[in-house]
C-alpha positions in Angstrom: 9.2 -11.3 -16.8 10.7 -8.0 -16.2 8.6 -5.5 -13.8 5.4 -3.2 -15.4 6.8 0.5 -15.5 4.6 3.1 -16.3 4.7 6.7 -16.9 2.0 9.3 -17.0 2.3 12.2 -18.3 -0.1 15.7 -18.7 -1.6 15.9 -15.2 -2.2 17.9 -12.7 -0.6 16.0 -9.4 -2.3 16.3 -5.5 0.6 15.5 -3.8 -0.1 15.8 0.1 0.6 19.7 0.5 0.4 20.9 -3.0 -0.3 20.6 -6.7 1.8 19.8 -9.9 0.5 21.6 -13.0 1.8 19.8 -15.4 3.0 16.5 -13.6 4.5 13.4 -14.7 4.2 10.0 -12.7 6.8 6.9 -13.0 5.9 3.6 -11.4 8.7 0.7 -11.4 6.8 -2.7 -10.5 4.4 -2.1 -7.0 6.2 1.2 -6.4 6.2 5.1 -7.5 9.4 5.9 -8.4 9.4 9.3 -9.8 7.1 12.2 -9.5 7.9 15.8 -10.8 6.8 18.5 -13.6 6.9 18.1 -17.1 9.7 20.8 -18.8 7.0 21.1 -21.7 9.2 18.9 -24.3 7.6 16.2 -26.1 9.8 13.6 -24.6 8.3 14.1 -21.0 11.6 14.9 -19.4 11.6 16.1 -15.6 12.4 19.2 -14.5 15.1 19.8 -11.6 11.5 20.2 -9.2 10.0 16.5 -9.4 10.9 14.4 -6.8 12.2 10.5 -6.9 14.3 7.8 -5.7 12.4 6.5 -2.5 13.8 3.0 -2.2 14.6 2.7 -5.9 17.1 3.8 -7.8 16.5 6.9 -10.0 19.2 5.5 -12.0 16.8 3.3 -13.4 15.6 6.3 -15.2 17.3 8.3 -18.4 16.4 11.6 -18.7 14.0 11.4 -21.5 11.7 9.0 -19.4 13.0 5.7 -20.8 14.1 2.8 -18.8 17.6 2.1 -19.1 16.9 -1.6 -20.1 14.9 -2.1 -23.2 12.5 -4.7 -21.8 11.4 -1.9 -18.6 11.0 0.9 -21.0 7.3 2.3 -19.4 4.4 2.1 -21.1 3.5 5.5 -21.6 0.1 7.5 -21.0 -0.2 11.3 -22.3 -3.7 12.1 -20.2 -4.0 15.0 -22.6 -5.3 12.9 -25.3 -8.5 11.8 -23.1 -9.6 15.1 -22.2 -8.5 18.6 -19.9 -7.5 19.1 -16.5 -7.4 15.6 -16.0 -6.1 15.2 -12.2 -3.9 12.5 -10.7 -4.6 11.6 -6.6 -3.4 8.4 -4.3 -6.2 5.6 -4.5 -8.8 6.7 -2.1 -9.0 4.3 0.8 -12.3 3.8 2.6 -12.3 2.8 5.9 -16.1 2.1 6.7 -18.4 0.4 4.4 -20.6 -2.3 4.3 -21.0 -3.1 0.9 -21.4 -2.0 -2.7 -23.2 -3.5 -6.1 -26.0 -5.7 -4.6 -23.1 -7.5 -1.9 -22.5 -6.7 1.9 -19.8 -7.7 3.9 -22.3 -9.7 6.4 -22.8 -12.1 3.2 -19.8 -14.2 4.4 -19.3 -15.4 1.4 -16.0 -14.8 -1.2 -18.1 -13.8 -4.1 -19.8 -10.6 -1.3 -16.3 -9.8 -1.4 -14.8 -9.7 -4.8 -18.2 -7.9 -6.1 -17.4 -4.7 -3.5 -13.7 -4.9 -4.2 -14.8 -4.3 -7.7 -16.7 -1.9 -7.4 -15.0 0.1 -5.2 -12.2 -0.1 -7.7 -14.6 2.3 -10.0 -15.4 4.8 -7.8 -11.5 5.4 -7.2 -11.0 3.4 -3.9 -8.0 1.3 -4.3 -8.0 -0.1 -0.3 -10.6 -0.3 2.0 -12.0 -2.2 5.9 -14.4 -4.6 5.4 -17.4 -2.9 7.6 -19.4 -5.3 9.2 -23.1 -4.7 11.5 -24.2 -5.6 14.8 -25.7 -9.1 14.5 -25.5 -12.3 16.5 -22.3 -13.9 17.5 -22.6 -16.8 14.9 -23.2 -14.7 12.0 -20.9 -12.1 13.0 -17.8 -15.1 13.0 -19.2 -16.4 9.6 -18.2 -13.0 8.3 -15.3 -12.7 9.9 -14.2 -16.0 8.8 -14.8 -15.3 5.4 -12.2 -12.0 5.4 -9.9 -14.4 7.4 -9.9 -17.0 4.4 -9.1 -14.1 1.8 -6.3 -13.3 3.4 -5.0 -16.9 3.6 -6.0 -17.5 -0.1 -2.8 -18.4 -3.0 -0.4 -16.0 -3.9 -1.7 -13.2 -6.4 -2.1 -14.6 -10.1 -4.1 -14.3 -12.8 -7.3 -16.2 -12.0 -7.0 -15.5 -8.1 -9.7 -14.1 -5.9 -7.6 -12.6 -3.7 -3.9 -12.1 -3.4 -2.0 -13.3 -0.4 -1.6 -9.4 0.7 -5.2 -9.0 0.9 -5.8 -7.3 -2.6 -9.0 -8.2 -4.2 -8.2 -9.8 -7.7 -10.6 -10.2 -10.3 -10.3 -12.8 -13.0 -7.1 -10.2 -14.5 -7.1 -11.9 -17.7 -7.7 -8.2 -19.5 -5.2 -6.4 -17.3 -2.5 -9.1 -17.5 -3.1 -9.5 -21.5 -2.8 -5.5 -21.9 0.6 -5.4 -19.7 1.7 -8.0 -21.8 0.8 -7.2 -25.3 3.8 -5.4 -26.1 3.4 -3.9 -29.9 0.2 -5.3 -29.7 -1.1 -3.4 -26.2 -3.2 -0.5 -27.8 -5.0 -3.6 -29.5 -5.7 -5.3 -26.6 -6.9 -2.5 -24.4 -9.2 -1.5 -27.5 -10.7 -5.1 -27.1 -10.8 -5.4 -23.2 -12.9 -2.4 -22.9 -14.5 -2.3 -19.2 -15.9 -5.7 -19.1 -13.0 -7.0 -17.4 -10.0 -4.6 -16.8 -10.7 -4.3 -13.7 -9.1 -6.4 -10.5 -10.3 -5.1 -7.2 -9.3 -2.2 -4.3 -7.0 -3.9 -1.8 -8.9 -5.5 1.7 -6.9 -4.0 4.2 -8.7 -5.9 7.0 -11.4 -5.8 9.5 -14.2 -2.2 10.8 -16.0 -4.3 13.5 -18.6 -1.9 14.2 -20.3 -2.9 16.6 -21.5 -4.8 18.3 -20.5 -2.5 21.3 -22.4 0.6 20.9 -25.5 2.0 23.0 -29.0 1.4 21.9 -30.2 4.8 22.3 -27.7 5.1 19.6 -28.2 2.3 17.5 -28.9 4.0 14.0 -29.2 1.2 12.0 -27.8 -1.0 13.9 -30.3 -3.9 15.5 -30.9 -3.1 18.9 -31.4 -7.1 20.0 -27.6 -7.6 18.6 -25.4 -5.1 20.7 -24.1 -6.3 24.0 -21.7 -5.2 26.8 -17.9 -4.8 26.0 -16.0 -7.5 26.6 -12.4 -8.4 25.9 -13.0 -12.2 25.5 -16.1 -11.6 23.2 -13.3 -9.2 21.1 -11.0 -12.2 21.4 -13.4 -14.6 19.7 -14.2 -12.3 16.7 -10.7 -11.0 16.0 -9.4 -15.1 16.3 -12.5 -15.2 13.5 -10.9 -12.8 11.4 -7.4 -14.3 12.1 -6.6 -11.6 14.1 -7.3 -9.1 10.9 -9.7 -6.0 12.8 -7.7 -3.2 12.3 -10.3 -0.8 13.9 -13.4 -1.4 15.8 -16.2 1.4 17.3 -17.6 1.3 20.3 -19.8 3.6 22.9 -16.8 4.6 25.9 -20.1 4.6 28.3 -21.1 1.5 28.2 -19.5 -0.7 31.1 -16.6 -2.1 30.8 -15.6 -0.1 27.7 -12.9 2.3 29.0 -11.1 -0.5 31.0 -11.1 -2.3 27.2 -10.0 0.3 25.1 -6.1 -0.3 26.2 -6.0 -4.0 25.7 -7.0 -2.9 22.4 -4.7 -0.5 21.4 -2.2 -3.2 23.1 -3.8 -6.0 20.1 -3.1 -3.1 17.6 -6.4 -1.9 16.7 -7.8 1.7 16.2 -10.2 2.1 18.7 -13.1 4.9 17.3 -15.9 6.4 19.4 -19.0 6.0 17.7 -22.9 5.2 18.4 -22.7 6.4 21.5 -24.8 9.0 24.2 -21.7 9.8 26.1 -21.2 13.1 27.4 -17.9 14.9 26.6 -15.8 13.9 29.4 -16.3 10.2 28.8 -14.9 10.8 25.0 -12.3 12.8 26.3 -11.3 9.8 28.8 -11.5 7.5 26.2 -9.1 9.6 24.0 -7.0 9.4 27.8 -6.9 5.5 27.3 -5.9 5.3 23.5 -8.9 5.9 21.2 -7.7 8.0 18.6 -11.0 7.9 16.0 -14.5 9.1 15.7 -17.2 7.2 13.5 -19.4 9.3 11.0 -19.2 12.7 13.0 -22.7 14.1 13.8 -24.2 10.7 13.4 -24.8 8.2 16.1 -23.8 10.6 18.9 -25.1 12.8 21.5 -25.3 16.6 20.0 -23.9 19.7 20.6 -25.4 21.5 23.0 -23.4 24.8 24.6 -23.5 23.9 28.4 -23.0 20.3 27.4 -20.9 19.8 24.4 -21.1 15.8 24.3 -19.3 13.3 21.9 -19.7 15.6 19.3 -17.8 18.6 20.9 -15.1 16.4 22.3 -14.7 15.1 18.6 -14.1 18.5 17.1 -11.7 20.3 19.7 -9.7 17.5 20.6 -6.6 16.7 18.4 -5.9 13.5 19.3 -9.3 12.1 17.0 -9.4 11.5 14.1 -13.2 12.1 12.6 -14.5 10.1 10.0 -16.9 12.4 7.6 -19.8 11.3 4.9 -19.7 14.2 2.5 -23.2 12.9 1.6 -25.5 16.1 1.6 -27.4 14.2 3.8 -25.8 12.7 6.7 -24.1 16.1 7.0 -24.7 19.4 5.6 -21.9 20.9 3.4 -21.8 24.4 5.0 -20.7 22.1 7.8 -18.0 20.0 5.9 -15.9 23.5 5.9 -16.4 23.2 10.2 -15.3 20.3 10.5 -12.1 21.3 8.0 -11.8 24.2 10.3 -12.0 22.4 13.4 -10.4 19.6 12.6 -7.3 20.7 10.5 -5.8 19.4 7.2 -4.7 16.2 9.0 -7.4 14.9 11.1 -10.4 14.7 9.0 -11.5 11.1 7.3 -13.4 10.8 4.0 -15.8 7.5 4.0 -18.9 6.5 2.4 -20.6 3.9 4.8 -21.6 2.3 1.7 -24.2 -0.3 1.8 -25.3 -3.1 -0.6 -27.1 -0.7 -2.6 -24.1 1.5 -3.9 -24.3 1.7 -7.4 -27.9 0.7 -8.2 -31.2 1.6 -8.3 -33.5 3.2 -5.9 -35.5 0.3 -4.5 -35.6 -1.8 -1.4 -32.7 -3.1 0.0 -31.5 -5.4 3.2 -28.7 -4.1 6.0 -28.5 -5.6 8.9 -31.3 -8.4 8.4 -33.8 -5.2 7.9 -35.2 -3.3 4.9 -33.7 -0.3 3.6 -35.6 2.1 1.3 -33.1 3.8 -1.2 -34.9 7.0 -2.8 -33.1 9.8 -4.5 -29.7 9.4 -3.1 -31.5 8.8 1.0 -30.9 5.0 2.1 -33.6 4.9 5.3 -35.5 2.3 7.3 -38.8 2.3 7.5 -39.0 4.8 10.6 -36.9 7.3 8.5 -33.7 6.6 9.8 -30.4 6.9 8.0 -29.1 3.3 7.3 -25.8 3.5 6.0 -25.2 5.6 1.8 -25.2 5.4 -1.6 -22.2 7.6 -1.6 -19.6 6.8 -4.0 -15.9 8.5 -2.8 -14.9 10.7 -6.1 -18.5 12.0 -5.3 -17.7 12.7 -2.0 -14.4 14.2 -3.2 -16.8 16.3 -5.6 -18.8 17.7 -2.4 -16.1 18.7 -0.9 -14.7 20.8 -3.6 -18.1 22.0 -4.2 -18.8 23.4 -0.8 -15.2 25.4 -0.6 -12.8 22.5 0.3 -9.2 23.0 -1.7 -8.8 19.9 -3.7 -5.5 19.4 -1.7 -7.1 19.0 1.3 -10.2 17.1 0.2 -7.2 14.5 -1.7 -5.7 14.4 1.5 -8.8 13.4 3.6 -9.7 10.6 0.9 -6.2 9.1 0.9 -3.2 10.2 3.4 -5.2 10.7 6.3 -7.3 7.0 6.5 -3.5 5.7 5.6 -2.5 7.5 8.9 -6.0 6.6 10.5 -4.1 2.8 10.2 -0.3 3.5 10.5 0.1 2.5 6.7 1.3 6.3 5.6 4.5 4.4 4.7 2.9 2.8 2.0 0.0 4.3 1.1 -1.9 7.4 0.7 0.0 9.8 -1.4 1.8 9.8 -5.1 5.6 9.9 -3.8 8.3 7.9 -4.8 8.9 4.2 -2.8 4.8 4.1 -1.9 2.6 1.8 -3.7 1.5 2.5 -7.5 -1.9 2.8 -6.9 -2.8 5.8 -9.1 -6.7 7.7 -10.2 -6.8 9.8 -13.1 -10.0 11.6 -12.5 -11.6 14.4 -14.9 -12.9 17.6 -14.3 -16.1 16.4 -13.1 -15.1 13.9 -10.8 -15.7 10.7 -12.8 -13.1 8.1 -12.3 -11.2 7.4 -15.9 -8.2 4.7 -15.1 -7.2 3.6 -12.0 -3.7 1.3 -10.8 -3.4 -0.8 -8.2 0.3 -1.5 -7.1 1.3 -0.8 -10.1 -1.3 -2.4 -12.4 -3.4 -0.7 -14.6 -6.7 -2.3 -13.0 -10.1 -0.2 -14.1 -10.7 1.6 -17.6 -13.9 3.3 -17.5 -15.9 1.5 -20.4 -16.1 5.0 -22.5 -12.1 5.2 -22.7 -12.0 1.5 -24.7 -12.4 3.1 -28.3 -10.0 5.5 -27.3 -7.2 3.6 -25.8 -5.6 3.0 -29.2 -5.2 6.5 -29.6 -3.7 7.3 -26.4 -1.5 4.2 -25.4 2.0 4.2 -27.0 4.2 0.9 -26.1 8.1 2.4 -25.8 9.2 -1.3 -26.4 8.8 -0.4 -30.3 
């Protein structure tokens, strides 16, 4: 079968330092192969300011958008038809949450899984950690085990929970039928509506948070399940997860923890400061041994104080962390989203929700962490008022940010580029230019996530776009 091309065309474009107006995206297969400005002529054609190539040829191309073999011609997309100022961005890639739609990653089970994947998938976020809670060591390596044995699942197909990469598949009859409809695709999209176009955002791997953070500190975490750093204990987990945490938090003060941070780094993983009461030279000593990452800035950490500026000052004027930032309205307030911009720069600011398993539905009573969460107006607390974990959704995070004085540029960027960088995967992910992966968002005005790809595949339609799809899809095969 020949590769899935795409082209989409009408949009405005965040690419990672500026915006196309009027933008046109290509995608050959997994991969982005041509991103530029529309020249205003019906065909689509690129104007002499788009960019392309990557690792594939731009020959691949002719200039009115068409494939130069009849069986790749692209499927194309004119976002004008479903609405104005639609905008393209990167999949957003959350690095820290727990779970979404009623599942947590402490489940352990493959279903837990595939239900946040896909639900993730229609909030925008294409890629995302697997977040897991301080809990005993048994329960903690059933989780684990349970990422591990997605990873090592069958190659990708149609009916495959998870693809031997990592991304989250669901059944992909719908998706699969549409690619392959040919003269017959605006017909099939019509009839696939929402209920199963939709695959799942790609697992990228292990956030062990905890269970080495200090109690004062705790948050929601259960005070009876954190424990003293230890390399072996790290060993045992990450052998769980088949060696799959790609970044883990833990409190620099505890003992033990700063001579552990560099066999870390040495195992590859991100090493972030988080739930911690150190004081500002610990965090900066920390950064001195290879932590590079902050968890949910403000939260969990000793506060800012003029004579003593703690983790929270070492976290905004040192350059080498990166800071992780719930655009919630509650764990933070906004005029203090444009601080930590300021602070912080362009580069070193991370969008995440730290989601939990009540993301996406009603206000009720929920379990994290083997303890009752009371969800109320958009406020996820236990019982003694504490924050425990969000709601948030990321395009509403991305909203906030906008919202309180954030240029969409930047706000893209801390959603998608920077968590890429947060894990050295910038090379493939995070940003719409030519030879990274096809996974694509078509957000409208307000936020609302319309279509999203994943490596290349059309993977989410928001339910309200079925009746249109006829109207808007055009097959080039005919």
């Amino acid at each position: 079968m020949a590769e899935m091309s795409w082209e989409i065309r009408g949009v405005q474009v965040v690419l990672p330092d500026r915006l196309i107006p009027n933008g046109i995206i290509r995608t050959r297969g997994e991969r982005i192969v041509f991103v530029g400005e529309a020249d205003g002529a019906e065909d689509g054609a690129a104007a002499e300011n788009g960019v392309s190539g990557g690792d594939l040829p731009e020959e691949a191309w002719s200039a009115d958008g068409a494939s130069s073999s009849a069986e790749e011609r692209p499927r194309v997309i004119d976002a004008r038809a479903l609405g104005p100022d639609l905008v393209a961005i990167p999949g957003m890639i959350d690095l820290h949450v727990h779970g979404a739609d009623g599942a947590d990653v402490m489940d352990g089970t493959p279903e837990a899984l595939r239900m946040i994947a896909r639900a993730l998938l229609r909030e925008g976020t294409t890629a995302f950690c697997a977040t897991t809670m301080s809990a005993s060591e048994e329960r903690l390596v059933r989780a684990l085990r349970n990422v591990a044995a997605s990873f090592d699942a069958a190659p990708a197909s149609a009916a495959s929970a998870f693809s031997s990469q990592g991304g989250a598949q669901a059944d992909g009859r719908a998706p699969e039928a549409i690619e392959q409809a040919g003269d017959r695709a605006p017909e099939a999209i019509e009839q696939a509506g929402d209920r199963a176009a939709e695959a799942g955002a790609t697992l990228l791997g292990v956030h062990l948070e905890g269970p080495f953070l200090h109690p004062a500190r705790a948050g929601a975490h259960p005070v009876e399940a954190l424990r003293a750093p230890s390399l072996a204990a790290f060993r045992r987990l990450n052998e769980a997860a088949g060696g799959r945490v790609r970044l883990i938090t833990l409190a620099p003060e505890l003992p033990g923890a700063l001579e552990l941070i560099p066999e870390l780094v040495r195992e590859g993983v991100v090493v972030s400061v988080g739930h911690t009461d150190a004081d500002y030279e610990t965090v900066v000593a920390a950064a001195d041994r290879g932590a590079r990452h902050i968890t949910h800035v403000f939260n969990a950490m000793r506060p800012l104080h003029h004579r003593a500026p703690g983790a929270l000052g070492a976290a905004l004027v040192d350059d080498r962390l990166t800071v992780e930032l719930i655009a919630d309205g509650v764990h933070v307030h906004p005029a203090l989203f444009r601080l930590v911009f300021r602070a912080k720069g362009t580069e070193r600011v991370v969008l995440i929700t730290d989601g939990i398993r009540a993301k996406g539905r009603p206000d009720g009573v929920y379990e994290l962490g083997g303890r009752e969460v009371t969800v109320r107006c958009g406020r996820a607390t236990l019982a003694d008022a504490t924050l425990a974990g969000s709601v948030l959704r990321m395009n509403e995070a991305l909203k906030h940010l906008v919202d309180a004085g954030i240029p969409l540029v930047e706000a893209v960027r801390a959603a998608t580029l920077n968590p890429a960088r947060a894990l050295g995967l910038d090379g493939e992910r995070g940003a719409l230019l030519p030879g990274r992966l096809a996974d694509v968002v078509l957000l409208d005005a307000s936020f609302a996530v319309r279509m999203v790809w994943v490596r290349g595949r059309l993977a989410h339609i928001r339910e309200e776009e079925a009746d249109k799809m006829a109207n808007y899809f055009t097959d080039q095969s005919t």
